[in-house]
N, C-alpha and C positions, 0 to 999 in steps of 0.2 A: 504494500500500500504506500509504503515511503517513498520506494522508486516511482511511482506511477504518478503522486505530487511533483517530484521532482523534476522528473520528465516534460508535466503537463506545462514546469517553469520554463521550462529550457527553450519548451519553442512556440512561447510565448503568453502561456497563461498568466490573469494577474489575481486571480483568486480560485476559491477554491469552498464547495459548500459537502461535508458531510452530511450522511442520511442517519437516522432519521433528521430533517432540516424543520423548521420554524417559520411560517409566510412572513414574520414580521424581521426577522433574520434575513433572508430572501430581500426583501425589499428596501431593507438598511443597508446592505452590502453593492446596492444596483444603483441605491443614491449614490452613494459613497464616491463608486464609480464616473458616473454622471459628473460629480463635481469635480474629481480629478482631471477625467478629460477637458471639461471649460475649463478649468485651470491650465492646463497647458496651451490649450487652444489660445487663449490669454496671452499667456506668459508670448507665445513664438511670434502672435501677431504683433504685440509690445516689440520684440526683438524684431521684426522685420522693420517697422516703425523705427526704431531706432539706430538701425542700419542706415537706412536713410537719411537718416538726419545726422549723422556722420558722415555719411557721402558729401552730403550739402554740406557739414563744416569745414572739410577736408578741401572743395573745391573753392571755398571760401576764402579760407586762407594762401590758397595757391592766387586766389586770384592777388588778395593782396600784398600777397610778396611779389608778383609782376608789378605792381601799382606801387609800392617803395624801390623797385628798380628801377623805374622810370623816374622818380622822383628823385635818386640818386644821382642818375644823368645828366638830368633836368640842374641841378644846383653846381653839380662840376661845369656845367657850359657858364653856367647864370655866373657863375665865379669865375672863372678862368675867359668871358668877355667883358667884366666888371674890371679885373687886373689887368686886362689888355689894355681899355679904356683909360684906367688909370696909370699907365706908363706912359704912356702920349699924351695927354693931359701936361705930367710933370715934368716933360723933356720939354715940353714948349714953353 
């Protein structure tokens, strides 16, 4: 009988009711069930959900590190036509 539990684990049971069994037994065990599985259901939609919204952070921040590389650019030009300007300014 132990093998036969065992077994019935292995490829894939998640419970298990001995005879003689109880209707009220029976139907606390099928809640039980029930709630588990929305609970996962839950849980992976959550997880999907929030896969997503670490995609969306992820491309996020990619984007704003192109947008501080440009801004980077942007101030070596801004300086380095500012010190040009101000060499010829002071030679004259």
């Amino acid at each position: 009988e132990v093998f036969d539990k065992v077994k019935a684990f292995e490829v894939g049971g998640i419970d298990y009711i001995t005879k003689p069994f109880q209707e009220q037994e029976v139907l606390a065990r099928i809640k039980s069930q029930l709630t588990i599985k929305k609970q996962k259901q839950l849980l992976e939609a959550e997880g999907k959900l929030l896969k997503i919204e670490q995609d969306n952070l992820k491309a996020e921040i990619r984007q704003r590190k192109e947008a501080e590389a440009i801004l980077y650019q942007s101030r070596a030009l801004i300086s380095s036509i500012l010190n040009s300007a101000l060499e010829k300014i002071v030679r004259k």
